[in-house]
C-alpha positions, 0 to 999 in steps of 0.5 A: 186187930182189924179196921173195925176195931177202931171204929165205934158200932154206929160207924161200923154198922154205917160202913158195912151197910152201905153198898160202894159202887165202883166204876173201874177196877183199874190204877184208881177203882182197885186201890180205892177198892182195897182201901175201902174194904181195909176202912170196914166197908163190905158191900160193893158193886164194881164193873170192869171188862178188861184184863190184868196186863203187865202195863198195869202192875205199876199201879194198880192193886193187881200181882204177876200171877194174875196176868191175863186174868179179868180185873174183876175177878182178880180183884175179888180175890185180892180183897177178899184176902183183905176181909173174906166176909165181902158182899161183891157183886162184880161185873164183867161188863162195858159200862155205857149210857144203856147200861150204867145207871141200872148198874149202880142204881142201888148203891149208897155213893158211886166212885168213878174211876174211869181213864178217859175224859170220855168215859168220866163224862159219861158216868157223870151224865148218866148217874148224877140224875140219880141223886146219889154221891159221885166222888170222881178223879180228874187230873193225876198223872206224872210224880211229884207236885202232891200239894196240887191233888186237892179235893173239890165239891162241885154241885150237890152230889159230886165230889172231884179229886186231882189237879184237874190237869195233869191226863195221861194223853197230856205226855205224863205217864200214870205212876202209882204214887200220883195214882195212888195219893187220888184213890186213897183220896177217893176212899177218904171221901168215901168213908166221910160221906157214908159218915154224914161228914163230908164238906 
């Protein structure tokens, strides 16, 4: 029995129309992704240039046997063993403020599933004036303290998940739970705003 079937069509039709933007195919962009695809979402747009390493296998949706392989095709592979009826459009590709608002300029809602603060401020300045959902996560390294991750709407298209404290550069390892609880969050509100009911 698959996702759909627990859906009623109007929410299928709604998910597997929708086009999901990704910014990231790391600990946040994978496992956001592969929740998404179980959710029934089947159109994406993910963007990443980098390549599976060991580092990563702690967190992120990515196996031993794919080391050394780019993120974007390897995560293709692991979602379509979820859903092989996908329509990805993966990007090997730097994303910058030349380039990324071209990339996602035809999706329905946008994640941002970047590492650095940099690069999180980035994407925000560069596909806000879009106008289209950005669901971003801010603060989620370490373990423990899961209460603190909450979700917050901030202005009228974004949507920012974490405790907004805890970086990596602050001395606390990325672990996957934490990593974990903020891209499960992230698909949630993905699925909410395609569905017309998020706050």
């Amino acid at each position: 029995m698959g996702a759909n079937t627990y859906l009623v069509e109007r929410e299928r039709s709604i998910l597997e129309n929708a086009v999901v933007g990704i910014a990231g195919a790391g600990g946040l962009g994978s496992n956001c992704a592969m929740h998404l695809v179980r959710a029934g979402v089947k159109k994406f747009v993910i963007a990443d240039f980098d390549v599976v390493s060991e580092s990563n296998l702690n967190r992120q949706f990515f196996f031993r046997d794919q080391l050394g392989r780019k993120k974007v095709d390897a995560l293709a592979e692991n979602l379509r063993r979820i859903e092989p009826k996908l329509e990805l459009d993966m990007r090997d590709v730097k994303l910058s403020t030349e380039n990324i608002a071209w990339t996602f300029s035809g999706c329905s809602v946008i994640v941002e599933a970047f590492d650095s603060a940099e690069a999180k401020a980035m994407l925000l300045h560069a596909v806000l004036p879009l106008e289209k959902p950005v669901v971003a996560a801010s603060g989620l390294a370490g373990w423990g303290r899961s209460a603190q991750i909450t979700q917050r709407r901030i202005g009228k298209d974004l949507i920012l998940i974490g405790d907004t404290t805890s970086d990596i550069r602050s001395g606390l390892a990325p672990v996957s739970p934490r990593v974990g609880i903020a891209a499960t969050m992230q698909a949630n509100a993905v699925v909410a705003l395609l569905l017309g009911e998020e706050l």
